[in-house]
N, C-alpha and C positions, 0 to 999 in steps of 0.2 A: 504493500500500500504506500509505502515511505520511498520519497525521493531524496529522502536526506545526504545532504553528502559531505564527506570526509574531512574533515578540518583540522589542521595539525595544530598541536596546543589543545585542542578539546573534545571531550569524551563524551559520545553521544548519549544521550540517557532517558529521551523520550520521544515519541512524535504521538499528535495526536491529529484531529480532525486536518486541520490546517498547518499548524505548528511543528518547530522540530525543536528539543529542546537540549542543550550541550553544558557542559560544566567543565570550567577555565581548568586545565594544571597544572599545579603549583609548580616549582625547581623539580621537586624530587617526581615530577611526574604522574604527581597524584590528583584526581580531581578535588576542586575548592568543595566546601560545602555555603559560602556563603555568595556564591552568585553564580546566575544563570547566563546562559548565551540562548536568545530567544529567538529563533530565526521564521519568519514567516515567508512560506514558499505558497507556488502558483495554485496548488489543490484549492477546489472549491466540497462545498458540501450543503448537501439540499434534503430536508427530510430525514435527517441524521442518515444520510448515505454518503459518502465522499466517494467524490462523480471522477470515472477515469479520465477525464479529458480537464487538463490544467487551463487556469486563463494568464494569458501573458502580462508579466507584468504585476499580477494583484498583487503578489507578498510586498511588490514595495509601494505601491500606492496604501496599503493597511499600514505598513509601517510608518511612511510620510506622515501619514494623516492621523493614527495617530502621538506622534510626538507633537504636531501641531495643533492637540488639542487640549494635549497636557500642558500646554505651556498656559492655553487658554483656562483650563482649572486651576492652576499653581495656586492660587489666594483660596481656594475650596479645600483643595485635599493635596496631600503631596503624594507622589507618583513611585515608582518603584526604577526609573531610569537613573543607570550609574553613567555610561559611555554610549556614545554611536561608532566610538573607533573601533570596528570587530572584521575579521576577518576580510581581506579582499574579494572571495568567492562567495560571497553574502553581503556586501558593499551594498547601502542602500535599503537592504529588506533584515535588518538585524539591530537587536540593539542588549548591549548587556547590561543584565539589570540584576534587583539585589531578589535574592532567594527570600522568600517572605512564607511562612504560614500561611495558606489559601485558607479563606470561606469558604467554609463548603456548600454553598446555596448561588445559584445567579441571581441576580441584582439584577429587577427589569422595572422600567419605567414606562407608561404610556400616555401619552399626552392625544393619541387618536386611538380611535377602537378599529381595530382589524386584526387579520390572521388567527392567531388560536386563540386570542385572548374574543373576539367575535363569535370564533366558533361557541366559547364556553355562554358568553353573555346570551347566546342565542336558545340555550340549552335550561340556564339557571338562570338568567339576569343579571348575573355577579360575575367576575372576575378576578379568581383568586380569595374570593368571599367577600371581596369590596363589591357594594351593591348599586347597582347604577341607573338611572331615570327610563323609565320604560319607552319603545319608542325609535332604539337607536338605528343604527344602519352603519354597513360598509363606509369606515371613513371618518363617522363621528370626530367632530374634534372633542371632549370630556370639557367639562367646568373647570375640574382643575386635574393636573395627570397622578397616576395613582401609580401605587406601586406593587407589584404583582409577581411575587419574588417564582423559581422553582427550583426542584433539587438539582445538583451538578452530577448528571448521570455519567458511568465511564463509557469509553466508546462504544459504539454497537447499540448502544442503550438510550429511552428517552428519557429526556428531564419531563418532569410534573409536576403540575401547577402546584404551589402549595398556598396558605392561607399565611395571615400574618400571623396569629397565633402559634403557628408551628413554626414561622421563620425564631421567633421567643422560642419556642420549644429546645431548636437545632442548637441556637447562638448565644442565647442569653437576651434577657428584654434590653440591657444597656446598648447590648451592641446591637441588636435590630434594629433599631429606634435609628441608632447612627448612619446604617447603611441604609436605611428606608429614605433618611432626610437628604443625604448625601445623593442618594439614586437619584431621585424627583429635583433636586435643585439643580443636579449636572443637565439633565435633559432641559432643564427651564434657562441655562444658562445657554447651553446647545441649541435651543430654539430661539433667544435673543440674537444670538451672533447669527445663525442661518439664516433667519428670519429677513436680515439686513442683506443675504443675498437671493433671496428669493427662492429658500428653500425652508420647507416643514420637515421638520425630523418628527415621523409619526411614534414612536419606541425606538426604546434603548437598552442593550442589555451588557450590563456594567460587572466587572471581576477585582473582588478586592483582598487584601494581602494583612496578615499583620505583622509588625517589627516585632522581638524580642521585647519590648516596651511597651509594645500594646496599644503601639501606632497604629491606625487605619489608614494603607495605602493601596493607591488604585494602582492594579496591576493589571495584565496582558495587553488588552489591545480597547481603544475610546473610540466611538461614535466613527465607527468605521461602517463602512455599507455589507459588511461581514455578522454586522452587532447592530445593525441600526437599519431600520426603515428612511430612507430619505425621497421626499416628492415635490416635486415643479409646485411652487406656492400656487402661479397663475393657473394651475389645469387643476387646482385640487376639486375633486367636487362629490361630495358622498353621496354613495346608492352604489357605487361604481368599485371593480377598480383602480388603484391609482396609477398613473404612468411613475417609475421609480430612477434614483439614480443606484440600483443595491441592486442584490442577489436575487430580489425576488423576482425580476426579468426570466432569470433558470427557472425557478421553481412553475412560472407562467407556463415556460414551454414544458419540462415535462411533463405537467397537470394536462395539455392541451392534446390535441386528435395526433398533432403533427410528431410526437414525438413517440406516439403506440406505446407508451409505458401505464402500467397500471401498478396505480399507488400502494393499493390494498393488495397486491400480488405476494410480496414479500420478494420479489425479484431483485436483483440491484438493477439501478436506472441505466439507461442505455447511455452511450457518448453524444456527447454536445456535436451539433454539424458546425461547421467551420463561420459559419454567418451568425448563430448564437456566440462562438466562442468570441469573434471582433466585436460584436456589439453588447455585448459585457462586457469586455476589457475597455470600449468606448467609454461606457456609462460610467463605470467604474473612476477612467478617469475624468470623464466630465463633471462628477462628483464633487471630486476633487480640486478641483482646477475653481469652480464655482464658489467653495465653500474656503478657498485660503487664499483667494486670489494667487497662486502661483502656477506656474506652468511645468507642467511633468515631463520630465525630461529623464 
C-alpha cells in the first residue's frame, strides 16, 4: 500500500492512510524518541479506502497549506512544527515535528450541514447528539458551528460519530471542553480569513497532541482539502451539492454511474481515469492558490 521511500538518517516506523511517518537517528544510529519526520505523499483516500491511483503533487500542497495555517493559528494554539529542513527526496511535502501524545478522538467542526454528519441529522435530527432546528437540507449553513467529535479508528477501520458526553468519557471533561473550544474557534477563524477570499470552509477535522506538560498542541495536518470541506462562497447554495475545492470531487465520481463502483460492495474502489486524477490535483491547487494568495510552484 506504502510508497514510502528510503531516507538515510531515518527509520521508517509508520504509514498510514496518506502519511509516512520516520524517526531522526541519533550519532549512534539509533532512532530519536522525541521527534517525528512526517512526510505526506501523493495517496488519496475516499470512504476509508486509499485509492491506487496517487494525485500529483497533493503531499505538498497539504503540507504548504498546512504550515500556512498554522502560522495563521499561532495566537490560538501552538502547533507541533520543529523544522521544514528535512530530507531532499521529501523537499517540500515534509516537515519534522515534535512526537506528542495523540488524542485519541478526531476533532470535527461544522459550520455547514453535509456528508455524514446530514446523513445522521436526516436519521435523528442531531448530530453527534447536538440537536439541530428541524427543517434543514444539503448545505445548511448552522447558527453557530458545533462540534461533533469521532473515534480515531486504525486503518481499514471506520471512525464513529461519538456524543460529547463520551468525548468527557475518553478525555476527561477538562480536556474536552478545551479541544471542543479550540475545534469551533479554528474553523471560525478559518472561515474569517476564507471568507475574505471567497471561500466557505463547510467542516473541519482537527488532530491534537499533548507535550509532556500537558500542553495542547495541534498536530498532523490544518484545514487542508484532505480534513476540510472547502466551496466557491458565490455558487454556494443549499438543496444541492456543493461544487468543492477538496476531495470530495473523488468521492463525487466514484459514488457516480461513470465510475461502476458500488459502495456497499465491500470491493476496493476502482483507479481514478486520468481527467479525475488532473482535475483534483487542479482543484487541489486552486485551493490553495485562492486561500494564501501564493502560487504553487
Amino acid at each position: 500500500m506504502t510508497d514510502a521511500p528510503n531516507l538515510p538518517g531515518y527509520a521508517h516506523v509508520y504509514s498510514g492512510k496518506v502519511r509516512d511517518l520516520y524517526a531522526p537517528l541519533d550519532d549512534a544510529g539509533n532512532p530519536r524518541d522525541d521527534q517525528v519526520l512526517l512526510v505526506a505523499s501523493d495517496r488519496i483516500s475516499a470512504f476509508d479506502y486509499v485509492l491506487s491511483t496517487p494525485i500529483p503533487d497533493k503531499g505538498a500542497v497539504l503540507t504548504q497549506l498546512s504550515l500556512w495555517w498554522f502560522e495563521q493559528m499561532a495566537d490560538l494554539v501552538p502547533n507541533h512544527v520543529i523544522s521544514t529542513d528535512v530530507p531532499e527526496a521529501v523537499a517540500g511535502r515534509a516537515v519534522l515535528v515534535e512526537r506528542l501524545d495523540m488524542v485519541p478522538l478526531e476533532a470535527i467542526a461544522r459550520a455547514y450541514l453535509t456528508g455524514g454528519g446530514l446523513s445522521e441529522y436526516r436519521e435523528t435530527g442531531s448530530v453527534c447528539g447536538v440537536a439541530l432546528p428541524a427543517g434543514l437540507e444539503d448545505a445548511s449553513k448552522l447558527d453557530e458551528p458545533i462540534f461533533t467529535p469521532t473515534s480515531k479508528a486504525e486503518l481499514g477501520e471506520h471512525d464513529e460519530p461519538m456524543t460529547y458526553d463520551e468525548a468527557v468519557d475518553l478525555i476527561g471533561a477538562e480536556r474536552a471542553e478545551e479541544i471542543r473550544d479550540l475545534t469551533v474557534r479554528i474553523l471560525q477563524r478559518g472561515n474569517e480569513i476564507a471568507s475574505e477570499r471567497g471561500i466557505l470552509i463547510a467542516d473541519t477535522k482537527v488532530e491534537f497532541g499533548v507535550r509532556a506538560d500537558g500542553t495542547l498542541v495541534l498536530a498532523d495536518e490544518l484545514l487542508t482539502p484532505d480534513s476540510s470541506r472547502f466551496w466557491p462562497a458565490d455558487d454556494w447554495q443549499p438543496g444541492r451539492a456543493q461544487n468543492s475545492f477538496d476531495k470530495q470531487f473523488v468521492r463525487d465520481w466514484l459514488t457516480s454511474d461513470a465510475s461502476g463502483w458500488d459502495k456497499a460492495s465491500g470491493e476496493e474502489p476502482p483507479a481514478l481515469p486520468a481527467d479525475v486524477v488532473e482535475a483534483t490535483r487542479t482543484k487541489y491547487v486552486e485551493g490553495y492558490e485562492n486561500l494564501t494568495g501564493r502560487i504553487f510552484a
